[in-house]
FILUMMI-786481 format. One record per atom (N, C-alpha, C): x, y, z. Coordinates in pm, whole numbers, plus 50000, padded with zeros to 5 digits. Atoms other than C-alpha are relative to their C-alpha. Layout:
BEGIN
XYZ
...
//
This chain:
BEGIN
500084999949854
496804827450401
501275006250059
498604994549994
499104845850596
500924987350123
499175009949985
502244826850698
500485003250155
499955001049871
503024818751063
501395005650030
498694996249931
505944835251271
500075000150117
499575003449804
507464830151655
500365011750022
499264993349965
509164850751843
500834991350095
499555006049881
509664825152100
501444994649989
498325005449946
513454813251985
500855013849964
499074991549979
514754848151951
500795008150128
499015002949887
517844850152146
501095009949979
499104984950089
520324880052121
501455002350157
499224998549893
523664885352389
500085013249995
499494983349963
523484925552307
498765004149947
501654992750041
520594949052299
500415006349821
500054991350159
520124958851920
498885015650013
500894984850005
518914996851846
499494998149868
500695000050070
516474998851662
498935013249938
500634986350031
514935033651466
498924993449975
500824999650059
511555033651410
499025009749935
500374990750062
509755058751170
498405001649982
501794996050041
506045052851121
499124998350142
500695000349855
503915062651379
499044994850061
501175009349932
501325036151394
501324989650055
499425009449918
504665015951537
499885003950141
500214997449871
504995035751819
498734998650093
501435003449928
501525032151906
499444986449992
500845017250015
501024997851847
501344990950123
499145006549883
504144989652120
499674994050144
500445002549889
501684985352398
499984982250008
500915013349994
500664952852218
501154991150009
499035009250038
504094937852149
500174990750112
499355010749862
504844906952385
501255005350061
498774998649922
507484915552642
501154989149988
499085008450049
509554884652517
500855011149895
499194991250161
510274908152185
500985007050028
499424987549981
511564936252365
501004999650120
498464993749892
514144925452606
501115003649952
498684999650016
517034922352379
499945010049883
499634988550092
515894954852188
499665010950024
500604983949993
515854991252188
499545006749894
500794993050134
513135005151978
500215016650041
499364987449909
514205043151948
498715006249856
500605001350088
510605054951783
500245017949993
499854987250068
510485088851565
499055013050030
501364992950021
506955099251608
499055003149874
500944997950129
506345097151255
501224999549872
498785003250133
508255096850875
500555012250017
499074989949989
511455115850893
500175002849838
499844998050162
511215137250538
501405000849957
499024995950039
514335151650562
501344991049987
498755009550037
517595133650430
500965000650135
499164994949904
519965148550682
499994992150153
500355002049853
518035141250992
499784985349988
499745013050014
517485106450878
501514993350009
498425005150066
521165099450793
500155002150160
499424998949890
521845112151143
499284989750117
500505008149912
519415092551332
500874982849950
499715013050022
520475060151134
501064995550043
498855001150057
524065065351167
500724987250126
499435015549897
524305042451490
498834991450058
501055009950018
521335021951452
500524983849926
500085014850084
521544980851344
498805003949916
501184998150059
518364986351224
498775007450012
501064986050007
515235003951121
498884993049949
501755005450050
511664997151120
499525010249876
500594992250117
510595016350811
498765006249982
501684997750078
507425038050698
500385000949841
499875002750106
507945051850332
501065009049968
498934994150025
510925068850361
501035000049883
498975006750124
514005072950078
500894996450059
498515001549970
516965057150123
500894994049902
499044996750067
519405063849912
501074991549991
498645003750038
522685051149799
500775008950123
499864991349870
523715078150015
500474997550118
500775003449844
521985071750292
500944985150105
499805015449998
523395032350286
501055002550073
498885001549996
526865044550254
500325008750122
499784992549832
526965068750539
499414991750114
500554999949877
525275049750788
500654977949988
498965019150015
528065013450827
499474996150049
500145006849933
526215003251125
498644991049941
502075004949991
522644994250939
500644987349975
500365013250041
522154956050886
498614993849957
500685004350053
518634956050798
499045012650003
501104986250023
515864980150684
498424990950004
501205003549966
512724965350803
499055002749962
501054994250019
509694975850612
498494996550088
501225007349950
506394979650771
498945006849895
500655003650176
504424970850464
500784990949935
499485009250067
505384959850186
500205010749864
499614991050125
506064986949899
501864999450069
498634993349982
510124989649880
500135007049904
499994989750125
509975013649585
501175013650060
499224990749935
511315040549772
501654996950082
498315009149948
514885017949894
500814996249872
499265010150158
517625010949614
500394987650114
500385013949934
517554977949685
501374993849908
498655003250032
520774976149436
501115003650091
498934997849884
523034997449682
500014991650115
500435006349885
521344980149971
500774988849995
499005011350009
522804950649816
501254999450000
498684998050087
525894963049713
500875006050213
499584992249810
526404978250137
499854988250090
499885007049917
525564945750268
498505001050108
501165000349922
522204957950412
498994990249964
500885011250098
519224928950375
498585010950010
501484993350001
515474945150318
499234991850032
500935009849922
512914927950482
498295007749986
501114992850031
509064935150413
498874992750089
501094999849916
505584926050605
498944991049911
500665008350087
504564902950354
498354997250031
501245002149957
500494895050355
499155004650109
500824997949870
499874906950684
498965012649983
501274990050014
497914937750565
499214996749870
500424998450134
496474925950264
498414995150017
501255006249972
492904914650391
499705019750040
500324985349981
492664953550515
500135009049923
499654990750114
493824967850266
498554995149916
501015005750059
491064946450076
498515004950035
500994994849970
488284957150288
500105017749966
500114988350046
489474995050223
499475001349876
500224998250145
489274992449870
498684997449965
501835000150006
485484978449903
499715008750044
500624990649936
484735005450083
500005011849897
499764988650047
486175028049824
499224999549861
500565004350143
484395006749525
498435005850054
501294997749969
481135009549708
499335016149992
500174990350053
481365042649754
499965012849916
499974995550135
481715053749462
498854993749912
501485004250060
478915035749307
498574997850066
501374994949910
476645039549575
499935015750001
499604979449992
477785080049529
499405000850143
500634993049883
477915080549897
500585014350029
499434989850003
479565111549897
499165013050002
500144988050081
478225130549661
498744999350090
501435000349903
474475118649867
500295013150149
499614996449876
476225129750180
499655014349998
499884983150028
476785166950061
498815001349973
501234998250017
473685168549931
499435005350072
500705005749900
471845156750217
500395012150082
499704990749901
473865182950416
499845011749958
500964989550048
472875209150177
499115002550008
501604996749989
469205206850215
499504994049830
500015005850124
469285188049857
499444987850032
500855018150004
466585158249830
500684992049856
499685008550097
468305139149539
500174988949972
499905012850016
467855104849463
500324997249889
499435004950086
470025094049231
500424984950005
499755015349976
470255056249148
501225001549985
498745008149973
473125033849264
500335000949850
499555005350156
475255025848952
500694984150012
498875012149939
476664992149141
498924991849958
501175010650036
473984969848941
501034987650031
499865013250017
474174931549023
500814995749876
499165003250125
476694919248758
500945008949956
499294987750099
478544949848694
501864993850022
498645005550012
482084939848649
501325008150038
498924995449944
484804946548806
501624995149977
499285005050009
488214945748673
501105000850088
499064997149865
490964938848908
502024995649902
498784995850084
494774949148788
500644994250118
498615009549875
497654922549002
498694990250056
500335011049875
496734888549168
500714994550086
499495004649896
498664889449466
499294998950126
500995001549885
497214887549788
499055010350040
500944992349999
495484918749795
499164998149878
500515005850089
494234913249459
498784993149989
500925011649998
492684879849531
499255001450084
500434996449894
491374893849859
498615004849946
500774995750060
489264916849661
499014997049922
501085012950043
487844892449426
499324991450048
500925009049927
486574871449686
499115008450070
501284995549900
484724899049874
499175007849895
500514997550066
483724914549540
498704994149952
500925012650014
482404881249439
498534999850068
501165001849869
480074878249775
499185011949924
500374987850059
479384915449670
498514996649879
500835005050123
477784902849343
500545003449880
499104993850092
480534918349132
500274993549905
499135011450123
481514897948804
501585004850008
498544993949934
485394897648887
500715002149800
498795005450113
487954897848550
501225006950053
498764994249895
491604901648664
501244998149851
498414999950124
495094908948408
501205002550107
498615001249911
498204897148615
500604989149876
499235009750061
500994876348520
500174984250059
500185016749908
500314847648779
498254999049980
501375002149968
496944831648703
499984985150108
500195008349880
496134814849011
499054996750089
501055008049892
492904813149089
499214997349857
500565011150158
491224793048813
498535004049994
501644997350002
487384802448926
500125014249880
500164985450083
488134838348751
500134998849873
499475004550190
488164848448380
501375010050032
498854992350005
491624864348330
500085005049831
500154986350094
491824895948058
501734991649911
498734999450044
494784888747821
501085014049948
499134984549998
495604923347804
499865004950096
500904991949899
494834954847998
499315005449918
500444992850103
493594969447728
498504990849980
501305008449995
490684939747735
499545001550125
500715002549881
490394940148087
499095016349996
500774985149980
489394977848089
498694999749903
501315004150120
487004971447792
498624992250053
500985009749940
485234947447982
499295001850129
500664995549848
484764964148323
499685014049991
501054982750005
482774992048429
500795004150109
499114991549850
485264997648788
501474990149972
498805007550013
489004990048722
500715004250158
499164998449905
491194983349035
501134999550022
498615000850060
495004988949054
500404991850146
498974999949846
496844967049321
501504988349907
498845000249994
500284962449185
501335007750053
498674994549961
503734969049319
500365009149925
499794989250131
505334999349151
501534996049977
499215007650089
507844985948939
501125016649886
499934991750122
509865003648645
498844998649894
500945004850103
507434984248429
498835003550000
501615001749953
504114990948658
499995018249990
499954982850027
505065031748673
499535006349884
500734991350084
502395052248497
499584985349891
500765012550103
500615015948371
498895010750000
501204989550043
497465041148350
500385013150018
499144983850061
499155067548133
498225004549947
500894986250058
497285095247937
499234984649941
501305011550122
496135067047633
499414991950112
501315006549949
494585043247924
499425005050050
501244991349930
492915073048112
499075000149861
500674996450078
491515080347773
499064983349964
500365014749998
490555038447766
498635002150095
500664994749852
488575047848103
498885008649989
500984991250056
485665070547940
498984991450063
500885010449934
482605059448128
500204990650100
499225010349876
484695036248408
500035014350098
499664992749911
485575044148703
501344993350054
498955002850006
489125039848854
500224999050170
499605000749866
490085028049234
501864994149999
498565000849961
493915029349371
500155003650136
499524999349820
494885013749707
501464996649999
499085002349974
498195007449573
501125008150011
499014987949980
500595032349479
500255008149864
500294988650082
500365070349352
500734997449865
499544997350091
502805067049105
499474989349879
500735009150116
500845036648894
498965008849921
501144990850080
498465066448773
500595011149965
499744986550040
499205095948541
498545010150072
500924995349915
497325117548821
499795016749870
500174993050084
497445147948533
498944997449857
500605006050079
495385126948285
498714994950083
501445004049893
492775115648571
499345015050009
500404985449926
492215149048674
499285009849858
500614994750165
491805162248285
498614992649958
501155011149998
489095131348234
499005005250085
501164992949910
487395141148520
499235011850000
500844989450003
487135173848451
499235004249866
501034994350101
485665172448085
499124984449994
501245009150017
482865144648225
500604987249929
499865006050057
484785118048060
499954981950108
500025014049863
485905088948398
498565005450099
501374993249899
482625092748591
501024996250147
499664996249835
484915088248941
501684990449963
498205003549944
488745081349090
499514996050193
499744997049847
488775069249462
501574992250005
498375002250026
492365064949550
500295003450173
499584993749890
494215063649868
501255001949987
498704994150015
497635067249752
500275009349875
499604992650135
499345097649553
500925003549961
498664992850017
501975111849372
500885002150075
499444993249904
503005131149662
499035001050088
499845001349803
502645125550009
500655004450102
501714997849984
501155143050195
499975009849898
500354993450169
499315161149875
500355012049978
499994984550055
500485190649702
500234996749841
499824995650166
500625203949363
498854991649946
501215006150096
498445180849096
499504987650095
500085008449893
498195153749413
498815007050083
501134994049919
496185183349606
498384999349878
501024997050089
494115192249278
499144993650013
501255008550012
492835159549242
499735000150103
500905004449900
491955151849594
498625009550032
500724994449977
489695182349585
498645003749875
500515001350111
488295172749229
498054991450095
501305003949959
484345163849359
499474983149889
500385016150053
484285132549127
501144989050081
499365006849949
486955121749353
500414998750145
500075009249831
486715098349701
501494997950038
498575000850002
490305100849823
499564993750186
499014997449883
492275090850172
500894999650010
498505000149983
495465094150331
500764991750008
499005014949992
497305061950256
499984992650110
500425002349860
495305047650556
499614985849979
500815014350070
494135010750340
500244990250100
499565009249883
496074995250627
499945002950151
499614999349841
495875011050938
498684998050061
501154999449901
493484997351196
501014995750091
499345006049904
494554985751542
500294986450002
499945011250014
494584950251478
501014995649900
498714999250097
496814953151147
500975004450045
498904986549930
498924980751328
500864984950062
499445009049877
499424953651603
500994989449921
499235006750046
500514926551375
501235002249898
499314997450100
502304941751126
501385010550107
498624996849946
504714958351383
500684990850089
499775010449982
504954925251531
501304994249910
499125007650131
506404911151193
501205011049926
498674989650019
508374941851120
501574999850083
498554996549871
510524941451468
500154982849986
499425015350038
510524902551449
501084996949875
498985003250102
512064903351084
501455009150075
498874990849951
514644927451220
501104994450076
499725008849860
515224908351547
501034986649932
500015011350089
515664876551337
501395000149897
498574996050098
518204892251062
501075001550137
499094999149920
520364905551344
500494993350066
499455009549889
520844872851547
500114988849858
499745009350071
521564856351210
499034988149978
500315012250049
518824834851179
498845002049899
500894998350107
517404845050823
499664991349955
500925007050049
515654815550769
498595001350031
501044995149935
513054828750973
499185010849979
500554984350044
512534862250839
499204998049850
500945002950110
509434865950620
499405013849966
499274999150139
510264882550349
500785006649970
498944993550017
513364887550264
500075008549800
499894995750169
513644913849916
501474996149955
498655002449991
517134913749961
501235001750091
//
């Protein structure tokens, strides 16, 4: 469940500046309560700043920064004295050293749960269609092509699900309804109704649609290398978490000698797609979007809520309040 937050005792004697980079913040500012925003100046971007330079310069007299998926560097940390907190809106910090961060005195702050029910419904959407081949129907259909090809989403078909964190478990419960047989390989077993895989190497064996929602880790980076694409013969493969958990060069090879019958994926390599990132998205066994699993207006709303609140919160010293602190 996601975990409750105020705004109502934040109290501040100087306006804090505040950068913000992803552009569903700026558009979701209509919704923010006017309590939030007296004692801050949100100074928004219009969108993710790629370039190092122009980042470093915007930050350099900022307290803090609402985050999209920007890098920030060691660098970055050390040039810019005034930060005190890097605010994610989400929850991937992959892209933050989170050692310098520590080492500069900056805290990281993330968006814990609040998108993980949307993110959940994306990923059904992306399981479905893919085994309903609405896609491939679609084109068809718009070709002048009568083809009825059966569903492949039979009653029972199993679905393995890779991490049980809150997106995870999200998934398994609407799978479930679905009619999906769930099996899940994490390191927290925590929901007791499920069977849990003692490998991955079993879980893939056992399901006909594997789903990736783990954090990207050193450990979790390229968990479906070349040998488990080659595991994957006959499966199919969904990723709402992040590009770099898939050797996207080994998907794309599979796919193209008939081996994974489908990939839907909304995050890749590289963002926004080029090079083997473009390939696949234009591979026809593969249902892609633009790292969108979270954005509706209702998520938008809350999740820049809990972004400028953690921020708010660090800066007036009262990190007991801020939910979730990385570091």
């Amino acid at each position: 469940m996601e975990e409750e937050f105020s705004i109502s005792t934040i109290k501040s004697t100087k306006k804090w500046r505040i950068l913000v980079t992803p552009k569903e913040v700026g558009e979701s500012l209509k919704y923010l309560p006017g309590e939030l925003l007296k004692n801050v100046e949100l100074i928004p971007t219009g969108g993710r700043i790629s370039d190092t330079e122009k980042l470093i310069d915007l930050l350099n007299d900022k307290e803090a920064v609402v985050l999209d998926l920007e890098a920030i560097t060691s660098e970055t940390l050390k040039r810019c004295a005034n930060l005190k907190i890097i605010s994610r809106f989400g929850e991937g910090c992959d892209a933050i050293d989170l050692e310098s961060a520590k080492n500069n005195g900056v805290r990281v702050a993330k968006t814990r749960a609040v998108s993980s029910f949307a993110v959940a419904r994306h990923t059904m959407s992306l399981i479905l269609a893919l085994t309903h081949r609405i896609t491939e129907n679609d084109r068809n259909l718009k070709n002048g092509i009568w083809k009825r090809t059966p569903n492949v989403s039979d009653e029972g078909a199993t679905l393995g699900i890779i991490g049980c964190g809150e997106v995870g478990k999200a998934v398994a419960g609407l799978s479930k309804a679905f009619g999906f047989r769930i099996i899940i390989y994490s390191n927290i077993h925590s929901s007791p109704e499920y069977e849990f895989a003692g490998s991955l190497e079993e879980l893939v064996e056992k399901s006909e649609i594997v789903s990736l929602h783990l954090p990207l880790t050193s450990e979790t980076r390229n968990i479906i290398s070349k040998d488990m694409v080659e595991t994957l013969k006959g499966k199919y493969l969904v990723n709402t978490a992040r590009g770099k958990l898939v050797d996207e060069e080994a998907v794309l090879y599979s796919l193209d000698i008939n081996e994974m019958l489908g990939y839907a994926t909304d995050v890749f390599l590289r963002e926004p797609i080029s090079g083997i990132s473009g390939e696949l998205a234009m591979h026809p066994k593969v249902i892609c979007t633009p790292h969108i699993s979270a954005l509706d207006r209702n998520t938008n709303a809350k999740v820049t809520e809990r972004a400028v609140t953690n921020a708010l919160h660090c800066l007036n010293h009262e990190h007991e309040k801020v939910i979730s602190y990385v570091v």
